[in-house]
N, C-alpha and C positions, 0 to 999 in steps of 0.2 A: 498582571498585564504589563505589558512593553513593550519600546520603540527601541528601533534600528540599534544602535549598541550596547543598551542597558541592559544589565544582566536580566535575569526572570527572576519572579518575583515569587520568591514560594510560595505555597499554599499556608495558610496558617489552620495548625488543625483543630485547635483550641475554637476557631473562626472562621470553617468553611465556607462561610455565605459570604465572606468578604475577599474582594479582589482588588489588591495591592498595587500601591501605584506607585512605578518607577521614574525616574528622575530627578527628584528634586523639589523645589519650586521657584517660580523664575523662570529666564530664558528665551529665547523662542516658543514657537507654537509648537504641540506635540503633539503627533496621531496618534492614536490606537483603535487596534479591534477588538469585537467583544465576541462572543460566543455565549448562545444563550440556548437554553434547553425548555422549550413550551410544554405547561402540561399539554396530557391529552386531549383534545377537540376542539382545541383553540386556534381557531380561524374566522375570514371573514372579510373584505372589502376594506371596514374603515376600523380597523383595533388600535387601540391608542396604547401604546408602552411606555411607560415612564420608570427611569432610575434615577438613583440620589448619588451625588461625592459626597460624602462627609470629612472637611478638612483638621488638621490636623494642626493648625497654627496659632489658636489660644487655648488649644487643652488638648492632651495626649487621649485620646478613646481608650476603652478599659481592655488589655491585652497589648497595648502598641509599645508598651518600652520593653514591655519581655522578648516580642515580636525580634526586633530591630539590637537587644542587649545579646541574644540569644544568639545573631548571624553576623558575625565582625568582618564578611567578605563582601556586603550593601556599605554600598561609600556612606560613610557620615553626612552627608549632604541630603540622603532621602530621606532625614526626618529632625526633629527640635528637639533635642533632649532637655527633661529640665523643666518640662511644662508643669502645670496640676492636673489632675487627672478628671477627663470627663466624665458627669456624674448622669446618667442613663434616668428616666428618659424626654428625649432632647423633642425642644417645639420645632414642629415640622414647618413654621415660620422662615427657618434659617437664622434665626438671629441668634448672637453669638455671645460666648462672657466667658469668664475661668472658669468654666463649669460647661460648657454648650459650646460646641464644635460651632463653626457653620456648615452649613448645608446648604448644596446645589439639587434641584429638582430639575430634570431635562424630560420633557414629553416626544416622542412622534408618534405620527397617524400612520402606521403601515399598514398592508395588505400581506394577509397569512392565508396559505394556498390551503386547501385540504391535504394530507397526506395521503398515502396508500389505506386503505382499509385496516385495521390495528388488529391483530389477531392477538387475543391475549396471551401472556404469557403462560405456557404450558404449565400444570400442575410440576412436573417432574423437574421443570428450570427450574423454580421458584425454593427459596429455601424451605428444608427441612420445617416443618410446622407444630412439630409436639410440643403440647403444653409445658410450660416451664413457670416454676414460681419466680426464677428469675429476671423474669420480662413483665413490667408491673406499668398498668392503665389503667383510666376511671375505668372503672369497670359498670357504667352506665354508659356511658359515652362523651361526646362534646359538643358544643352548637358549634353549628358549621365554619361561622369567621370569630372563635376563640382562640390563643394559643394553645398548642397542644403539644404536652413535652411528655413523651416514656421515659422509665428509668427503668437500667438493664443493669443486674448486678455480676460484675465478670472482675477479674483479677486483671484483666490485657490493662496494659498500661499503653495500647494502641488503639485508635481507634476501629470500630466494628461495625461490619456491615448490616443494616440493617432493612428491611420492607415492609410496606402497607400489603396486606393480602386481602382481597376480597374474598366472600365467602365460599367463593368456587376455586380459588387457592390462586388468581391471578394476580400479578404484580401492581398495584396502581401506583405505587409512590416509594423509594428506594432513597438511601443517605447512606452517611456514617455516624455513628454516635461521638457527639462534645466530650470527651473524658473528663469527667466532674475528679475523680481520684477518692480517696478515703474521706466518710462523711463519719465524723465524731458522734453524734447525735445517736447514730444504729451500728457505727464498728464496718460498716459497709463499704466495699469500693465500686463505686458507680460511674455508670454512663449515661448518657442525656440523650434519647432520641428525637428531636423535634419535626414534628411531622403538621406541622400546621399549614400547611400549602392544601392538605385533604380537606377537601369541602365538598364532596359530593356525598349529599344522603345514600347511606347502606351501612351494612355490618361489615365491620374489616376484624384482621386482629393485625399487632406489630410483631415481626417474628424477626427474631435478631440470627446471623450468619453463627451457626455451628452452635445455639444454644439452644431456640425454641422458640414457642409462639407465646404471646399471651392469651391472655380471656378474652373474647370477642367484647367487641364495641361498637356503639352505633354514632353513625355522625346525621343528629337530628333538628327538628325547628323546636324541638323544647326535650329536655333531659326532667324532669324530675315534677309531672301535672300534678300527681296526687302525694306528693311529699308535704305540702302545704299545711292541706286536713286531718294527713296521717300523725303529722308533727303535735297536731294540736288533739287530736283526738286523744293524746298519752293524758292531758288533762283529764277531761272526763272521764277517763278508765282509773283513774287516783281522785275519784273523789270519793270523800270521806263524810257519812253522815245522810244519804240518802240512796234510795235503790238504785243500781248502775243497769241500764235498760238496755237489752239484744240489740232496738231499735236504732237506739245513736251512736252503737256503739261501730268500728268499721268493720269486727271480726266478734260476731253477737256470742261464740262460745264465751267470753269473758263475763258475759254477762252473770252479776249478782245481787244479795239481798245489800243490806249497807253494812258500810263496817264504820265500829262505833256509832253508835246514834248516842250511845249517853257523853258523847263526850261533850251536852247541853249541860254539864254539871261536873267539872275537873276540879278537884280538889289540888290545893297549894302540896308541893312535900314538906316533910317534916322541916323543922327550921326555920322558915321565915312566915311570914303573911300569918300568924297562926291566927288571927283577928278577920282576916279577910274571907268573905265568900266567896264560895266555889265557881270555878272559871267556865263561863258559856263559851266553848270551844267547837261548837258545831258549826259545819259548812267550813272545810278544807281539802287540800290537794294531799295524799299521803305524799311525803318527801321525797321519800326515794324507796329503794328495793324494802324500809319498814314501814310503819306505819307513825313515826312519829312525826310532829312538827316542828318548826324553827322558826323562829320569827327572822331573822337575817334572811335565811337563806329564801325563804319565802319573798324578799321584800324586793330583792334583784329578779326574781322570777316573774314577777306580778308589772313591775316598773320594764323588764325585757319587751313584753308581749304588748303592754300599753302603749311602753313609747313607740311601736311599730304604728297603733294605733292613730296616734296622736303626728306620727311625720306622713301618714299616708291614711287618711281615713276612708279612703275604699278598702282597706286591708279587712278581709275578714269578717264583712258586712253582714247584718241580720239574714240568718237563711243558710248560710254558706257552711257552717260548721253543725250542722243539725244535732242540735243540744236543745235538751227538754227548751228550753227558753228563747229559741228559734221561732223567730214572728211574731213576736213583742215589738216587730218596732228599733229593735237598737243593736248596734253591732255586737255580734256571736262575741267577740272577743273580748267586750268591754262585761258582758254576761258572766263570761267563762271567770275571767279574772275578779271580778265583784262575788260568785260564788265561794271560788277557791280562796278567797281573803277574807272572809266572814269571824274567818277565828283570830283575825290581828287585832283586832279593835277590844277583842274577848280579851288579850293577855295583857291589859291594863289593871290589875289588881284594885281592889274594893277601897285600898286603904289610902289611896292617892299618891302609891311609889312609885317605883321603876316599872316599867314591862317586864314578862316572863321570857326566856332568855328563847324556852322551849319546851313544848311536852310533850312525852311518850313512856310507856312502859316501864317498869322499874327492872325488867328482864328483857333477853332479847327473844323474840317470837321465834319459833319454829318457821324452818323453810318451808316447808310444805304445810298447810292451815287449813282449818274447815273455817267459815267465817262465824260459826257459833264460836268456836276453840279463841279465836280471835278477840271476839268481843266478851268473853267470860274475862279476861284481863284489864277489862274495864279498873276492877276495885283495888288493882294495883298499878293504877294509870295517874301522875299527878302532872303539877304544872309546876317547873323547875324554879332554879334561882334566878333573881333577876339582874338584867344589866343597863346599862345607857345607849349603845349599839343598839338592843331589841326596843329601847325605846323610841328611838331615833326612828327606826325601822317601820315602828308603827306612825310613827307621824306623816313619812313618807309615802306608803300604800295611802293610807286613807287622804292623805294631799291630795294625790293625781289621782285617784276613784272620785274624790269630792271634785275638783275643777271637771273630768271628762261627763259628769252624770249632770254635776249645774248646765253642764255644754248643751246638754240635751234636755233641757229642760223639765229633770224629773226632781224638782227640789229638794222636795220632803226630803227623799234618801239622801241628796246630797249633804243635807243640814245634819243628817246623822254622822257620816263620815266625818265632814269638817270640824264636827264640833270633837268628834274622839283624835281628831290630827292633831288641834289646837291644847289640848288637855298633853296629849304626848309631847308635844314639842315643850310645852311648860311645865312637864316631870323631868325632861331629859337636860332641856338646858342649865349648864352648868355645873352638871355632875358628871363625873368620869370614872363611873363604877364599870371594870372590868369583869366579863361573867367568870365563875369561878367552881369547877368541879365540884373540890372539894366542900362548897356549901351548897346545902339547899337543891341536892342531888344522889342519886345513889350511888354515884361515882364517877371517877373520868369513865366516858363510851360504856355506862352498862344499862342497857335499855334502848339507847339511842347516842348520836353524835354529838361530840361538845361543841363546833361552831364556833372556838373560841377566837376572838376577836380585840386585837390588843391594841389597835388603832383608834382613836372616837376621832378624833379632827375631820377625818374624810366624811363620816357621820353624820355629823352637825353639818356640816356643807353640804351636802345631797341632802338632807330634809331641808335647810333653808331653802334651798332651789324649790324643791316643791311647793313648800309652801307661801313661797314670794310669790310664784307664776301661778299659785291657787289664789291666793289675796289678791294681786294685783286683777286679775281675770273678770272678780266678784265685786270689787271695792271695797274689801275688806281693812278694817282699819289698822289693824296689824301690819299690812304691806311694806312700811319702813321698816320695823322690825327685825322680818325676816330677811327684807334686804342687805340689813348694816351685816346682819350676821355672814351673808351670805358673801358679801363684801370685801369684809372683813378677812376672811379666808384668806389660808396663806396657799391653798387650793383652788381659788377662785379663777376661772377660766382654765385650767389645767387640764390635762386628758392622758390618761395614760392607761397600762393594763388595769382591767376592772374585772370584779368576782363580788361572791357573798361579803368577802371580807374588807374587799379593797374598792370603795363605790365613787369614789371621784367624778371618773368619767360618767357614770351616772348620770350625777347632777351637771354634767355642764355638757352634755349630751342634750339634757333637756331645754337645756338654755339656748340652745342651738333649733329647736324642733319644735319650741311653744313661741308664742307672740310675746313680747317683754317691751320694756321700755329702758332698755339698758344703751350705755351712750355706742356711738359708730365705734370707739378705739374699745370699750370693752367686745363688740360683737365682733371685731377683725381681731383679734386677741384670742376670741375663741376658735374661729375660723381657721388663722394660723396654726393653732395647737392642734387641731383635727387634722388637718392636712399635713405637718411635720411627726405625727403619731402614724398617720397613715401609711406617709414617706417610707417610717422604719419598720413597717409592716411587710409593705412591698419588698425591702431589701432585705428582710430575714429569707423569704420565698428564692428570691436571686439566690441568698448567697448559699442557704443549704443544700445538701444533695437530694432529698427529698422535698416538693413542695410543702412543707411544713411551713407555718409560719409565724412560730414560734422562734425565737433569737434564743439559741442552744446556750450559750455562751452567757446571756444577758441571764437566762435563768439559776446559775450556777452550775450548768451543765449537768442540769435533772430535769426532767420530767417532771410536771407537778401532777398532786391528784386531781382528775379530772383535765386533765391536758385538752381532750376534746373541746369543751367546755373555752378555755380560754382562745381554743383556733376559732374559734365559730363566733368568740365575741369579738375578737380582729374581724375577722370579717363584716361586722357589721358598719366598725370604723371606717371600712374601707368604703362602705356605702357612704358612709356621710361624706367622705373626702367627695365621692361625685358630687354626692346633691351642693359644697361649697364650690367645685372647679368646671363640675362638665365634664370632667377626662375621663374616657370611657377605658381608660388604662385600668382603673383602681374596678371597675366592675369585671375585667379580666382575670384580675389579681384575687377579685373574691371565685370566680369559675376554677383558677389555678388552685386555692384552697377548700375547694370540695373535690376537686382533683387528688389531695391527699385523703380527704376522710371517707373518698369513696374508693382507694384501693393503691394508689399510687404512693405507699409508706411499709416502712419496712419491717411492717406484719405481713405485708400482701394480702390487705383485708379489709373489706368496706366497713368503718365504723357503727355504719347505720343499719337494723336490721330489715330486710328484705331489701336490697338493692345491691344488686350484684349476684354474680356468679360464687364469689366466697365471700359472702356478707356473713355480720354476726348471730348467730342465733340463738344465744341465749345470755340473759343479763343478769343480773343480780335484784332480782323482783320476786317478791314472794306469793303472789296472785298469780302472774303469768307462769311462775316456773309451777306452781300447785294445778292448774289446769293446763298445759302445754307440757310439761314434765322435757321439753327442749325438743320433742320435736313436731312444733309450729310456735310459732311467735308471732307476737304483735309485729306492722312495720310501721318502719319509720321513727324507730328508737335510735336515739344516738350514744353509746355505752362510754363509758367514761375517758379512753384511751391510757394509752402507755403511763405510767408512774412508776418511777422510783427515787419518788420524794419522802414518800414514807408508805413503806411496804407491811403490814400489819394484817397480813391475812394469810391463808393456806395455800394460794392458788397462783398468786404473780408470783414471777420467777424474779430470785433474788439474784445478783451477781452479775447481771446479763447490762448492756449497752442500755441507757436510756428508751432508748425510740424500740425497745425489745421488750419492755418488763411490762408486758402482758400476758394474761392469761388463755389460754387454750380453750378452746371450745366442749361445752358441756362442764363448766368449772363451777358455772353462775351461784351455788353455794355456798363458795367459798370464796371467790373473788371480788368481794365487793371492795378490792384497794383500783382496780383497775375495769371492772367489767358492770359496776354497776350502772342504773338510770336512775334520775334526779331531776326536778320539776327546773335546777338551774342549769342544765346540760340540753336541756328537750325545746327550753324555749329559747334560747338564741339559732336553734336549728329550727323552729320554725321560723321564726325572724327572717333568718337568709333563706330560705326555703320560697318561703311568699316573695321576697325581693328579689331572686332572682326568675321566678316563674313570672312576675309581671313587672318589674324594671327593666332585666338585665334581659331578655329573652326576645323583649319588642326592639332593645336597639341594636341586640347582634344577629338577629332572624329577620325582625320586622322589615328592613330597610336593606337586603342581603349585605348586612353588612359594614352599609356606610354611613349610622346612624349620625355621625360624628358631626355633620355639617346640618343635620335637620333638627327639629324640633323637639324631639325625644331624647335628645343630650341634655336639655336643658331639663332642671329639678322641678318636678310637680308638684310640691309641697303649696302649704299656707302660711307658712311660717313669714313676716315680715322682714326677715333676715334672708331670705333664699330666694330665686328666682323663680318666675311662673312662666306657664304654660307659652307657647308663642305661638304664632299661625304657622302653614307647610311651608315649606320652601321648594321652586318645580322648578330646580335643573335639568337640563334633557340630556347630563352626563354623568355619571355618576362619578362620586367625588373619591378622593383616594383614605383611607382607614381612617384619619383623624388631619383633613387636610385644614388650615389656617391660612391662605394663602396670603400673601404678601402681597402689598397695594400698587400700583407702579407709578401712583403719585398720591399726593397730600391730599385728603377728603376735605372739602369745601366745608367750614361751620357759618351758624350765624351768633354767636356768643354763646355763652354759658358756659359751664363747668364741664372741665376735662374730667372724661372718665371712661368706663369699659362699659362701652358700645354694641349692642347684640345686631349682627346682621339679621333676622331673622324679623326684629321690628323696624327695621329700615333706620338702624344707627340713632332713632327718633330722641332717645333715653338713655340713662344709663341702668343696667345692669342691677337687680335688687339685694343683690349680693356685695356687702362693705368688704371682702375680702378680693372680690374680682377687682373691684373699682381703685383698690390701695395701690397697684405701679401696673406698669404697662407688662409687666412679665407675667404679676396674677393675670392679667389682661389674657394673654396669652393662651395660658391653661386653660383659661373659661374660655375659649374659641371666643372670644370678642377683641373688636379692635381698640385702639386708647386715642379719644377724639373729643374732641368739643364737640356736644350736641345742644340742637339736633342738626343733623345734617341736612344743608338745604337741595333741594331737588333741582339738578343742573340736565338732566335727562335720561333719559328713558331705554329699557333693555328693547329689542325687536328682534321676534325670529320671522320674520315677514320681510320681502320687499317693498320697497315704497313707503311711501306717507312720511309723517310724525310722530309725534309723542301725544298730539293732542284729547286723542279717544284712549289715553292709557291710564288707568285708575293703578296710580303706584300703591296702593296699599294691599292690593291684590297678590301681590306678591312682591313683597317688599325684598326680599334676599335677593334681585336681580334689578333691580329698579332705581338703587341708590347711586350705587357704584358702577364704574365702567369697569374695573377689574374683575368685580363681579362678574356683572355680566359677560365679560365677553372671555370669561374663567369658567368655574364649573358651572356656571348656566349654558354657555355656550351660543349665546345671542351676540346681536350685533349692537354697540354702543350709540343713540342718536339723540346728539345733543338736545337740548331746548331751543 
């Protein structure tokens, strides 16, 4: 855009959405026009348009020095070289730092006429539309007000045309693709379509200029109902030790007798325990595509699905999951996981050692199995060697089984659990035995996985968390104990990537999700490190060419085994970052990374089986593949994704690009490096699965949109630490994506302590969250403003003529009633004093 003799101000193509601004800053007053392009059927009397400037005078925006370095014919005057670069994304406050532009928001109220009648765009105008593996979409589709970015694999080092087609082949929505350029990770050189302006429910596909269409996609009020129970039902089809029933199951062909039932009676391998009795190992989840078990990897599985449990305890509630143990009384989930852990409390040895590391088969099972053939290798089935990790591991399942079941007041059982925690934590503490192949095994990987785990520190940290927030819970007298331990930690409060091996975040995940009595600076501490973990979540998704969101580069530019596995437990950090900020960004961020696992990755293929047009169909499972033989599958599996971190099987492709070294379809026998399913891969996919069908669903569908300013942004946990529920807010305008607005004067107090202020409770309070309440900028994040409360009532919002305030019950709706800003902002009333 430009005035009278300033050059024109090119397009930036890197940044088509941005119109450039010529002159300067300083001087006279400058006009300019704009030109603007309405979607279709927007009109009407009274439409409100609003744009933002975003300046440029305490931080450079991300593409403005290359912008302005690139074109030496723009006088040096149109811009501040020299700045720090602005770090994305910015509070729509406008307030300003080395890091955050300011921002101008301008509204008007115009009158938009109808146009002519819209004939759609002919079939034959419309590009070409044949499928191409090239042009890559969730292949489910997206909530209406999510962002929504394609990725088109082309060589043009130009940008390319691209369109939304409906499913009659007409035009709705047209661009050019962002040229992302060569993406390391898959070898690929990609384009970026973002087409998130589409929000009207129907089926489209994106069909790029001269290459093709993709897979059809639906833009819906919910993507993924029965992902939830699908997810969870992979439990009960891996249990071990009782008959698997037609009845509960979602796809009843699976249905069988039980496999292993004698594993009430596991004998030690040769080498150790030889004094100890035989190990009661019944009631378990088969691990993964064998049948053996692991106590590690079981312990992150069991802790995945409870902590769900435990941050949201409508998750998954008795009934919902119809498992023999449905209407008992107690949440499905807290059932499911108390079943499948039955055998951790078993791998405490008779003799008063270590835990058993793990146990399974002294051979590996045949793929294809009858469940006699199965269980006749019973008498060559033992319980391995042991370690401190597997001890640790059982302290922590039976920790949070023993606090969730006291919750519910079912004792007895719970006195069982805690008392085999308390035993585990006083085997493990202070020993740092690493599990070890070569003893007390029939070798490295023969029979089953070694799980080996070289790390204890993280260890003993995630069980003290446990078992502190179980002591403390109960009044246990232990409570200091586990605390100092826990304390103590040079992990304590820390969050970073977690797996079987690496449990950290774990335990300080829990700490975050349970009630505690830990000081304000330890809980803002935590809060911090969740939200800066987060942060680098989000900016692996920016910065890669595929929404992955994994950090290519951070990993040693491999792919680890079970890569799926580690995007999906990002994602769950990214939930937490809401439930500590509000910002409905990071629930985007988690939409954006199902976006990859459901087809937008450079397999071109939904990780999960049954969803999608080219989802996976068959995994490295030896039940499913013996009755499906590949062709029908369980859905709602999540198969391991790309690796070549260590490539050890027949079937991932060696040599090839990270984001490539997967296996081909019908492989599942021999791919278990890349294609298999695992009880720790399945349940952080139901995890977000459930979180996103009822978090993330009610605030980008529920409110079309603009959950941002109501009541659903804020975290609905229990937790002492988090924010609760608050009343509606009844604007009669609806507010813009994630608006904050800015006061246009100083909010009246009557004393007390400055802090972040929820509009939503009429500024009464502050905020239950110590991470909102630490500076005006956390303030910010958390849509709250930063004030002495409470705020005293100087008058009243009115959408009526005449009267007073007198007959107005301010708590009725407090988001309009405190403030004149408010009110006469996105409530759109009239301000009348006291």
């Amino acid at each position: 855009v430009y005035e009278g003799n300033h050059p024109a101000m090119p397009k930036d193509p890197n940044y088509p959405y941005r119109g450039m601004y010529a002159g300067g800053q300083g001087g006279s007053i400058k006009w300019f026009e704009f030109e603007y392009e309405l979607p279709q059927g927007i009109y009407g009397d009274h439409v409100m348009l609003q744009w933002k400037y975003i300046t440029a005078n305490s931080c450079s925006p991300p593409g403005y020095s290359e912008y302005f370095s690139n074109k030496p014919f723009l006088p040096s005057s149109y811009w501040t070289p020299g700045l720090s670069e602005c770090i994305p994304p910015y509070p729509n406050s406008g307030q300003r730092s080395s890091v955050w532009p300011e921002i101008f928001f301008n509204c008007a109220e115009v009158k938009i006429l109808p146009s002519a009648p819209v004939v759609p765009t002919p079939h034959g105008r419309s590009y070409p539309a044949n499928k191409s593996e090239f042009v890559r979409v969730n292949q489910v589709g997206y909530l209406r007000f999510a962002t929504k970015v394609g990725v088109i694999v082309d060589s043009s080092t130009s940008p390319i045309g691209w369109q939304i087609q409906n499913h009659s082949g007409s035009v709705v929505l047209s661009g050019v693709t962002t040229v992302y350029g060569d993406d390391a990770a898959s070898g690929d050189h990609v384009h970026k379509a973002d087409f998130t302006a589409l929000n009207e429910l129907g089926a489209y596909r994106l069909v790029a200029e001269g290459i093709g269409s993709s897979f059809e996609f639906n833009i819906a009020t919910s993507l993924y109902p029965d992902l939830p129970h699908e997810a969870m039902n992979y439990f009960y089809f891996h249990r071990m030790g009782e008959d698997i029933l037609a009845e509960h199951l979602i796809d009843g062909r699976y249905a069988r007798t039980a496999l292993h039932p004698g594993d009430s009676s596991v004998p030690p391998y040769n080498g150790w325990c030889e004094s100890c009795a035989n190990f009661d190992l019944k009631g378990s989840w088969a691990d993964a595509g064998d049948f053996g078990i692991y106590t590690v990897n079981h312990a992150i599985s069991a802790w995945t699905l409870l902590n769900l449990n435990e941050m949201f305890p409508e998750a998954f509630q008795d009934g919902s999951l119809n498992i023999p143990e449905s209407g008992n009384g107690f949440a499905d989930v807290l059932d499911e996981v108390d079943y499948g852990s039955r055998f951790v409390r078993g791998m405490l040895p008779s003799d008063g050692g270590l835990a058993s590391h793990k146990a399974h088969n002294h051979a590996w099972s045949a793929f294809s199995i009858t469940i006699e053939g199965e269980n006749a290798a019973q008498n060559s089935r033992s319980a391995m060697g042991p370690s401190t990790p597997a001890t640790y591991a059982v302290a922590r399942v039976n920790g949070q089984l023993a606090r969730m079941w006291y919750a519910q007041g079912h004792d007895s059982h719970a006195d069982v659990l805690w008392s085999a925690a308390v035993d585990a934590w006083n085997r493990a503490y202070g020993t740092n035995q690493v599990y070890s192949a070569s003893v007390a095994s029939p070798g490295s990987a023969v029979g089953g996985g070694d799980y080996s785990d070289g790390q204890i520190g993280d260890d003993l940290y995630a069980a003290a968390c446990e078992m502190y927030l179980t002591a403390l819970a109960i009044g246990d007298s232990g409570m200091q104990t586990y605390k100092d331990a826990m304390r103590g930690s040079i992990f304590f409060t820390k969050i970073d990537q977690w797996d079987w091996a690496t449990v950290t975040g774990a335990g300080t995940l829990s700490l975050f999700a349970v009630a505690n009595d830990l000081t304000s600076e330890d809980k803002i501490a935590i809060e911090t490190n969740i939200v800066s973990f987060a942060n680098s979540i989000k900016d692996s998704i920016d910065s890669e060419g595929y929404p992955s969101n994994l950090d290519f580069q951070e990993f040693g530019g491999k792919y680890p085994w079970g890569s799926n596995s580690f995007i999906m437990n990002r994602a769950i950090a990214l939930a937490y970052a809401y439930e500590v900020t509000g910002d409905v960004m990071y629930q985007d961020y988690i939409l954006r990374t199902l976006d990859y696992v459901m087809g937008v990755n450079a397999m071109h293929i939904s990780y999960v089986t049954g969803y999608g047009d080219k989802s996976e169909t068959d995994t490295h499972d030896r039940w499913a593949w013996t009755v499906g033989q590949g062709s029908f599958w369980p859905r709602g599996w999540l198969s391991g994704g790309p690796n070549n971190e260590l490539i050890n099987d027949y079937a991932t492709p060696p040599g090839v690009t990270a984001a490539k070294s997967y296996a081909g379809p019908g492989t599942a026998p021999h791919a278990w490096g890349s294609k298999e399913n695992t009880v720790n891969w399945n349940a952080p996919l139901a995890w977000v699965a459930w979180y996103v069908e009822n978090k993330i669903v009610p605030n980008f569908e529920g409110c079309d949109g603009n959950c941002a300013s109501k009541p659903t942004l804020k975290p609905t946990t229990k937790s002492t630490t988090k924010q609760s529920t608050k009343p509606t807010l009844n604007p009669t305008t609806k507010p813009t994506f994630k608006p904050t607005t800015k006061p246009t004067s100083k909010p009246v107090s009557t004393g007390g302590s400055p802090c972040c202020a929820d509009r939503n409770a009429g500024y009464q309070a502050c905020m239950r969250s110590d991470w909102c309440n630490m500076s005006s900028t956390n303030c910010g994040n958390c849509n709250g403003y930063y004030i002495t409360v409470p705020l005293e009532i100087t008058g009243c919002c009115k959408w009526w003529s005449g009267g007073d305030c007198s007959n107005v019950v301010h708590s009725s709706n407090p988001g309009c009633h405190y403030r004149k800003s408010d009110c006469e902002g996105s409530c759109g009333g009239t301000w009348s004093p006291l």
